[in-house]
C-alpha positions as CSV (number, residue, x, y, z in Angstrom):
1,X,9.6,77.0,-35.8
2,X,12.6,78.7,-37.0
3,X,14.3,81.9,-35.8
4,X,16.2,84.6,-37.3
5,X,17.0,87.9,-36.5
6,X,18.9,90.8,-38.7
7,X,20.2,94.1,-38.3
8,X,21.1,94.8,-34.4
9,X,18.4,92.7,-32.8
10,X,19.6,89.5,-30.3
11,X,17.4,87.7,-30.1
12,X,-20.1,103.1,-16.8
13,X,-21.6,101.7,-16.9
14,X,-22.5,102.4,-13.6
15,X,-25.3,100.2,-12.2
16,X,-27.9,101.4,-9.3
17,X,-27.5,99.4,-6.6
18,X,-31.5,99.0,-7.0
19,X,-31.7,97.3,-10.0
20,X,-32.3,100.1,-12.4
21,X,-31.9,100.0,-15.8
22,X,-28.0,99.8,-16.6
23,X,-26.9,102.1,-19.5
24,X,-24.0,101.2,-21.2
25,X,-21.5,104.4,-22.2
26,X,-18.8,101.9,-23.7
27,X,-18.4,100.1,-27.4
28,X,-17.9,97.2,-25.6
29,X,-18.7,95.4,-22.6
30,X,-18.6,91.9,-20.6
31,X,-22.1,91.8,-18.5
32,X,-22.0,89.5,-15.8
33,X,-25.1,88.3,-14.8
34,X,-27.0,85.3,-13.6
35,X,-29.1,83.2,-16.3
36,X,-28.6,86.6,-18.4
37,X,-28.2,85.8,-22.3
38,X,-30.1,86.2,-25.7
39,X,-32.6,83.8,-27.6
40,X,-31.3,82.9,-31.0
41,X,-33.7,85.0,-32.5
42,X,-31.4,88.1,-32.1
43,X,-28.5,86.9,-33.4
44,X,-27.8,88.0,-37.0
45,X,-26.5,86.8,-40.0
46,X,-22.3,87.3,-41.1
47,X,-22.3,90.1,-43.2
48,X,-18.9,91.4,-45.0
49,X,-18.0,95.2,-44.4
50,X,-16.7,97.3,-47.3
51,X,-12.7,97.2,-47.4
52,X,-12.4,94.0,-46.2
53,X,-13.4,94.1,-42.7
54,X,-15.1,91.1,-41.3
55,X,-18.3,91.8,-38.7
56,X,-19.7,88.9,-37.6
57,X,-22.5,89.1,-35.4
58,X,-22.2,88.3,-31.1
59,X,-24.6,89.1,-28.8
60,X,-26.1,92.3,-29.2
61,X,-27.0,95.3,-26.8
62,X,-29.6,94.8,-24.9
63,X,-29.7,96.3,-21.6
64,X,-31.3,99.5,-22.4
65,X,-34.4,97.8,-22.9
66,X,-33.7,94.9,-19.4
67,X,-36.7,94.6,-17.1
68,X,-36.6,96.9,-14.8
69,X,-35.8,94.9,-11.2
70,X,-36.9,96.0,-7.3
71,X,-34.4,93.9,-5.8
72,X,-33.2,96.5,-2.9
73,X,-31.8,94.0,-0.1
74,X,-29.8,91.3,-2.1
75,X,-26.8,91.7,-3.5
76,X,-27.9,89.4,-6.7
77,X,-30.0,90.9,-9.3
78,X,-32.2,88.1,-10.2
79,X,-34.8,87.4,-12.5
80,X,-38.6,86.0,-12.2
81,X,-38.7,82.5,-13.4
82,X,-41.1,83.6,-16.4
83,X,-38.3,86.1,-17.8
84,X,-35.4,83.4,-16.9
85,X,-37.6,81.4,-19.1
86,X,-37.7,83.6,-21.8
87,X,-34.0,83.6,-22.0
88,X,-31.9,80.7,-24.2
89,X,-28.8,80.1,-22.7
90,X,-27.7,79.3,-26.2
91,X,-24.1,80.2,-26.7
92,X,-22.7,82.4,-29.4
93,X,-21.1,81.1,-32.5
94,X,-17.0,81.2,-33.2
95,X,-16.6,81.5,-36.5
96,X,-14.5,79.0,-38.2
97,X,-10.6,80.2,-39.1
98,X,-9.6,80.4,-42.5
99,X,-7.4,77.3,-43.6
100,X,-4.2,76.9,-41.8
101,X,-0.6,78.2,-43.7
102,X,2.9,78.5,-42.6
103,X,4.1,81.8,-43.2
104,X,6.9,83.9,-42.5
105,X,6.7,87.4,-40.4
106,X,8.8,89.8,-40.1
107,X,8.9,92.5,-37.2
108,X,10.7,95.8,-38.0
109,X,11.6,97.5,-35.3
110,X,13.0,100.4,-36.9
111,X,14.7,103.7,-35.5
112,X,12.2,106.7,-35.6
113,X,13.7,110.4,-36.2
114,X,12.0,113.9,-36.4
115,X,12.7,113.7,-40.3
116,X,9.7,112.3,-41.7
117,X,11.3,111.8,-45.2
118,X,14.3,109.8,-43.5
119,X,11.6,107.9,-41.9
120,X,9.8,106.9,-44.9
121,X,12.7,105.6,-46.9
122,X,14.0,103.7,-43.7
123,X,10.9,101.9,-43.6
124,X,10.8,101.1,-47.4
125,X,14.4,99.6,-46.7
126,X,12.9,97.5,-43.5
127,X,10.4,96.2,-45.8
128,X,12.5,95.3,-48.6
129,X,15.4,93.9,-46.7
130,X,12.8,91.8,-44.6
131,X,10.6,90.3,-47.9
132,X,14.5,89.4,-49.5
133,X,14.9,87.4,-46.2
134,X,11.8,85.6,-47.0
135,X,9.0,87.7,-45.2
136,X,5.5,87.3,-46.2
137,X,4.2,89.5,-43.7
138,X,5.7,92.7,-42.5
139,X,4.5,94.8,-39.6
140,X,6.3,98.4,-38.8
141,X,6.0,99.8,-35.7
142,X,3.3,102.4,-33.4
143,X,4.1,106.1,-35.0
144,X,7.0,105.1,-37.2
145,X,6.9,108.4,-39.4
146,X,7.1,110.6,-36.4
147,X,8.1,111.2,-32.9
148,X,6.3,109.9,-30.1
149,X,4.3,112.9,-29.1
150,X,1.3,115.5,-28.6
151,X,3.2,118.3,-29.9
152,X,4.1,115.7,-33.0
153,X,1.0,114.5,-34.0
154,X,-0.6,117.5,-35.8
155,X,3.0,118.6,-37.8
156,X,2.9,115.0,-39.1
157,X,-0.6,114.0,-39.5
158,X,-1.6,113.1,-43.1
159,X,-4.9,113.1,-44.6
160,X,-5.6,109.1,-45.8
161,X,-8.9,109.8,-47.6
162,X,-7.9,112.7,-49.6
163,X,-4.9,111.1,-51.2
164,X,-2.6,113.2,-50.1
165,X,-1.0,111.1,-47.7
166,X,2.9,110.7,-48.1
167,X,3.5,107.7,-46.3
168,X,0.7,105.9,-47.1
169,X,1.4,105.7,-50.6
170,X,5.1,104.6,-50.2
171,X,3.8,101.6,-48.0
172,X,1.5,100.6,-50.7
173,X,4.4,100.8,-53.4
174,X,6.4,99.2,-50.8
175,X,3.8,96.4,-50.5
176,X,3.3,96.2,-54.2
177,X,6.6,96.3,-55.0
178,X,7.9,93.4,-52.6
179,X,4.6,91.4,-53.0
180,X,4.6,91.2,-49.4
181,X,1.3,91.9,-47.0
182,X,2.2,94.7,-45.3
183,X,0.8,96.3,-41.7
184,X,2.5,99.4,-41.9
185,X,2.1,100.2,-38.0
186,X,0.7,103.6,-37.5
187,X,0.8,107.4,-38.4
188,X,-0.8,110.3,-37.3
189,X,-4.1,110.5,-39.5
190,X,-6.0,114.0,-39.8
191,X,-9.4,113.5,-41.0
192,X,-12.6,116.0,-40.8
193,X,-10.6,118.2,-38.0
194,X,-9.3,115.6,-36.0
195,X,-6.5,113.3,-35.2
196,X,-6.1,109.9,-34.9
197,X,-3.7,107.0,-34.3
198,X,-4.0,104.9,-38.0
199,X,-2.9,101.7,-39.1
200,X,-3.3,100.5,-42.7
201,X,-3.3,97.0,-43.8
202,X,-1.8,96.7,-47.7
203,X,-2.0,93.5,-49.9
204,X,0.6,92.0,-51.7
205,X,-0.4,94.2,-54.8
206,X,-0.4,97.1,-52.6
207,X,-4.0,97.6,-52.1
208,X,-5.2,99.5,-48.9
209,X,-7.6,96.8,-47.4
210,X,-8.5,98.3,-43.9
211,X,-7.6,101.0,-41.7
212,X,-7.6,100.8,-37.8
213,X,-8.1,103.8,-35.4
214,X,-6.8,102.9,-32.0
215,X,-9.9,102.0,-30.1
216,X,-8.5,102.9,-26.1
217,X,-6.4,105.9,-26.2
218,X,-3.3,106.0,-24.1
219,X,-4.5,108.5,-20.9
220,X,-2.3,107.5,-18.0
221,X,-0.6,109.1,-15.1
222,X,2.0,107.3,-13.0
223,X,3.5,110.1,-10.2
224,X,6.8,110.6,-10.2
225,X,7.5,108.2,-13.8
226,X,5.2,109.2,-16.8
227,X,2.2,111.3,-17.8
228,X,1.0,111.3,-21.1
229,X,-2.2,112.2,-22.5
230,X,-3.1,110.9,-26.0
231,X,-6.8,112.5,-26.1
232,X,-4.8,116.2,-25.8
233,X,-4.4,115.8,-29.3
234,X,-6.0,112.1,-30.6
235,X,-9.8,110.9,-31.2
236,X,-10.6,107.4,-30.4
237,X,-11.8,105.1,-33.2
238,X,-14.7,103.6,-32.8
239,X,-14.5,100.3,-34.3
240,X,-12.6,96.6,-34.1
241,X,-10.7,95.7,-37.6
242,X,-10.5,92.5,-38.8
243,X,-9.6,90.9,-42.2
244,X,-8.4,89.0,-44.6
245,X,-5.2,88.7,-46.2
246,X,-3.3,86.7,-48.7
247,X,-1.3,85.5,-45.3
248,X,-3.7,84.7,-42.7
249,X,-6.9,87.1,-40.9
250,X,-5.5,89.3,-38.7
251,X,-7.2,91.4,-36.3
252,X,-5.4,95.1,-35.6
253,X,-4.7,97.0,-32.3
254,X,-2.4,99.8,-31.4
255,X,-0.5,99.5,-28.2
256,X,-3.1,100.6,-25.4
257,X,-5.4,98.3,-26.8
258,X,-3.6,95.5,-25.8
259,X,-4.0,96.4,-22.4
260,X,-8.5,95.4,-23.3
261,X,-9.0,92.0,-23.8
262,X,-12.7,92.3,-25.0
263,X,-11.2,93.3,-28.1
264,X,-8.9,90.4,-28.5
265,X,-12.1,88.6,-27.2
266,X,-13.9,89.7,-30.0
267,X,-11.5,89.2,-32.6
268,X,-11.0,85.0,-31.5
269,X,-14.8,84.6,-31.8
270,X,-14.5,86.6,-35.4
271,X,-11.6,83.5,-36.4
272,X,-8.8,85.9,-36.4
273,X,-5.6,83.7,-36.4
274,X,-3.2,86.4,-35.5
275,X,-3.5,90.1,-33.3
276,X,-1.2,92.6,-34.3
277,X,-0.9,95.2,-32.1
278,X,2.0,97.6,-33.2
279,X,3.0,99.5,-30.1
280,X,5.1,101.9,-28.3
281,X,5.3,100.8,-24.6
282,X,7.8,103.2,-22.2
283,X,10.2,102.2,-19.8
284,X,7.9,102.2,-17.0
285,X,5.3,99.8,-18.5
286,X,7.6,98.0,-20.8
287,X,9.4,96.3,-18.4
288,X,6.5,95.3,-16.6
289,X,3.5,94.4,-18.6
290,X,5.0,94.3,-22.5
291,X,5.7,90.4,-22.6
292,X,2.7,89.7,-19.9
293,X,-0.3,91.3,-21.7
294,X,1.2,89.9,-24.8
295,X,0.8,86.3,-23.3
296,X,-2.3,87.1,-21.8
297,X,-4.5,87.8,-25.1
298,X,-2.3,85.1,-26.8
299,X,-3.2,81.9,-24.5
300,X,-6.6,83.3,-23.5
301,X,-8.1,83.8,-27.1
302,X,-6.2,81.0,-28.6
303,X,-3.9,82.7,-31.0
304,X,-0.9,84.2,-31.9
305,X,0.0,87.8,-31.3
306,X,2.8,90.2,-33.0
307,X,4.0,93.2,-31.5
308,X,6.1,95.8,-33.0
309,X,7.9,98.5,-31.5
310,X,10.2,101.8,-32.7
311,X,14.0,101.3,-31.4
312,X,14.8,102.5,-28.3
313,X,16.1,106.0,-28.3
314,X,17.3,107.5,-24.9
315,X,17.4,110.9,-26.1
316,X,13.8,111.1,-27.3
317,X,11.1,112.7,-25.4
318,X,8.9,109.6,-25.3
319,X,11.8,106.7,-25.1
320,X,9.9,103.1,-26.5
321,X,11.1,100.2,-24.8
322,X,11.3,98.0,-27.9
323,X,11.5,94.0,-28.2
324,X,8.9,93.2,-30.4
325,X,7.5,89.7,-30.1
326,X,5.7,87.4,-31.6
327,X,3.9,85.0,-29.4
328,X,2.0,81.5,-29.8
329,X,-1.1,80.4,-29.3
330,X,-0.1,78.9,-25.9
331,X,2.2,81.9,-24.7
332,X,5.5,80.6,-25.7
333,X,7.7,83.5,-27.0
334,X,8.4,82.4,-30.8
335,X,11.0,85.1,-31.7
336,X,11.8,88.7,-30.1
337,X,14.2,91.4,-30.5
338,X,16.1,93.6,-27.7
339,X,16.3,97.1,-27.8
340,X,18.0,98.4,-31.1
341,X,17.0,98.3,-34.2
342,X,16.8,95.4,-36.3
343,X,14.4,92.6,-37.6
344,X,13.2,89.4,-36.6
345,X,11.3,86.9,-38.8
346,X,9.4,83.4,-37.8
347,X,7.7,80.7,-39.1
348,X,4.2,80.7,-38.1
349,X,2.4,77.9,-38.3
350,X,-1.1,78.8,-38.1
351,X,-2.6,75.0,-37.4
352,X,-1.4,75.6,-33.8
353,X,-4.5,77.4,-33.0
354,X,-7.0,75.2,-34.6
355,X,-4.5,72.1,-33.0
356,X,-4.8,74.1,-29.5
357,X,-8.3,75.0,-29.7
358,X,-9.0,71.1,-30.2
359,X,-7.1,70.7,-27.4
360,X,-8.2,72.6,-24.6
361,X,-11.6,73.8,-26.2
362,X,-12.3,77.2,-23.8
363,X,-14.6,78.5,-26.5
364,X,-17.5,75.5,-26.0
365,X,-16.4,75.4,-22.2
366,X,-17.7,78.8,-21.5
367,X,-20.8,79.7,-19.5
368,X,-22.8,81.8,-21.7
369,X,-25.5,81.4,-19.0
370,X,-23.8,83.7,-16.7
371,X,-22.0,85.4,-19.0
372,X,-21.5,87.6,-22.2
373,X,-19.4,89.4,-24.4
374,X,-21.4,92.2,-26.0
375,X,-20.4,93.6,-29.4
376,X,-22.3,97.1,-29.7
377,X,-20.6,98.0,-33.7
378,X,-23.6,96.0,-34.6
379,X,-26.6,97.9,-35.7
C-alpha cells in the first residue's frame, strides 16, 4: 500500500430475574441466550431503500412475543424441548461485497473556525487539493462548518431538506466538480424543530446519496476531565446508513458510534467494505481509545475503517485530538496524520477483506445457536 501525507500532517433492556418477558428499549441489541434463534421462515428478502441505502434483512425482533418462562432458582433461562425444537439454529446470511477495487482516500483533517464561510471554502480547497493528488474518495471531518459545541449547534444548523443548506450544496459542487465521492463529515442539521449530527454521502457528479444521523449521542461525564452533553441540544438518529458508491459500499458513523460495535456488526453482515466514522475525539479519550476502537471494529468485522478528525486547536472550547486513520482489515494502521492540519491519502485495496475473510472465516464460525445480533430498522 502506498503512503502519502500533505499539508502539515507526519505521518434495558432490563430482564426479570424470573423469566419475564424481556422488552427491548434499544434499535439494536445482541441477545445472548441458549438454543435462542429464528426459523428461516422469518427472515426476509433484500430490499433496496430510497437514496441508496442498503437494508438487508437479520434476525428480527422477537422477544416481545418469547414464551413466557417460570424458571425462578436457575440462573439459565432455558427452554422446553418442544420450543427448542421449534427453533432452527440456522444462521443468518452475510451478504456478498461488491467487487474488489484499489482506490485512493484521502482524509482531511482540516482546521475548524467560528467563521462558517471560512470554513466552507477551506473544505472546498481540502477537497480539491486532495482529488489533484489523486483522491477518489474524500472524507472531511465530525462538525467541520462549526465549532465543537452545544451553544454552536443551533447558530450553525442548516436545514438539508428544504434546500437551503449552505454547506451542503458547496460539498455537492465540490464533489461534482472534482468527480471525487465525497463524505463530507458532518454539520449541524435542523430539521422539524430539532437538531441533529448529519453526514452526507455525494457521488462523483455530486449527487446527495444518503444522509446519516449519529445513531449514539455523545453523553459522558469524566470528573475532574470532561463533561459534555450532546442530547442538550442533538436528537439521535434512528437508523444505520449504508451504500453504494462509485468507490466501494461504505457504511457511516459519527464519532460516538464507534464506541457500539453492533453497528459495525451490522454493517459487515450488510457487505460494507469500508466504515467511516468522522469524529471528534478529546484529549481525554483520544489518547486512550481513538486508535483502539478503531482496530477493534476493523479486525472484528473484517474491514477497513477511516476516521477523520478537525485539527487540533488548543484554544477551542472543545480541543479534538486529531490523527485521522485509516485502518485494515486486520488492524494494521495503513496511513495516519498527527495533530495539525493536513491530508493523508492511501491505496486501499479492497480484496483484503474478501482475502481475510477467506482466511480466518469468523462470519461461518459463529454460534448463531447461542447467539444473535438483532436488527430492529426492519419492519
Amino acid at each position: 500500500m502506498s503512503r502519502r501525507s500533505t499539508g502539515a500532517c507526519k505521518h434495558s433492556t432490563n430482564a426479570s430475574d424470573r423469566g419475564h418477558t424481556h422488552k427491548l428499549h434499544h434499535r439494536l441489541c445482541c441477545t445472548v441466550a441458549s438454543q435462542f434463534v429464528r426459523s428461516p421462515a422469518f427472515w426476509q428478502a433484500s430490499r433496496a431503500k430510497p437514496g441508496g441505502t442498503l437494508r438487508t434483512p437479520f434476525l428480527p425482533s422477537f422477544l416481545d412475543a418469547a414464551p413466557k418462562a417460570s424458571c425462578t432458582a436457575s440462573k439459565h433461562v432455558r427452554q422446553s424441548p418442544c420450543q427448542a425444537k421449534a427453533m432452527s439454529s440456522e444462521a443468518p446470511k452475510q451478504i456478498s461485497t461488491p467487487k474488489a477495487q484499489k482506490v485512493n482516500i484521502a482524509l482531511c483533517q482540516i482546521a475548524v473556525s467560528e467563521d462558517k464561510d471560512k470554513n466552507i471554502q477551506t473544505a472546498k480547497a481540502a477537497i480539491q487539493e486532495a482529488t489533484q493528488a489523486g483522491a477518489k474518495l474524500v472524507v472531511l471531518p465530525e462538525m467541520w462548518n462549526c465549532p465543537y459545541s452545544n451553544e454552536s449547534f443551533p447558530k450553525y444548523a442548516e436545514d438539508i431538506d428544504a434546500g437551503s443548506s449552505a454547506s451542503v450544496s458547496a460539498m455537492s459542487s465540490a464533489a461534482k466538480e472534482n468527480a471525487v465521492t465525497l463524505v463530507a463529515g458532518s454539520i449541524p442539521e435542523s430539521s422539524n424543530g430539532k437538531l441533529y449530527n448529519t453526514c452526507c454521502v455525494f457521488d462523483d457528479q455530486g449527487k446527495l446519496l444518503v444522509k446519516h444521523r449519529k445513531v449514539h449521542l455523545f453523553d459522558i461525564d469524566i470528573p475532574g476531565k470532561i463533561t459534555f452533553k450532546e442530547s442538550e441540544t442533538l436528537t439521535q438518529g434512528d437508523d444505520f446508513t449504508v451504500v453504494d458508491t462509485p468507490a466501494c459500499r461504505v457504511g457511516i458513523g459519527i464519532c460516538y458510534d464507534l464506541r457500539f460495535p453492533e453497528l459495525a456488526m451490522v454493517y459487515a453482515q450488510r457487505g460494507v467494505q469500508l466504515i467511516v466514522y468522522p469524529g471528534a475525539f478529546n484529549m481525554t479519550t483520544g489518547p486512550a481509545h481513538w486508535e483502539l476502537l478503531q482496530k477493534a471494529r476493523a479486525v472484528d468485522n473484517q474491514l477497513f475503517v477511516a476516521t477523520c478528525s478537525p485539527a487540533r486547536n488548543q484554544g477551542a472550547g472543545y480541543t479534538a485530538w486529531g490523527h485521522s486513520m485509516i485502518i485494515d482489515p486486520f488492524a494494521a494502521i495503513v496511513a495516519q496524520t498527527q495533530e495539525s492540519a493536513g491530508t493523508v491519502h492511501a491505496e486501499i485495496d479492497f480484496a483484503q477483506v474478501n482475502e481475510r475473510r477467506q482466511n480466518m472465516p469468523l462470519f461461518k464460525q459463529k454460534r448463531f445457536d447461542l447467539y444473535a445480533l438483532i436488527d430492529k430498522t426492519l419492519s
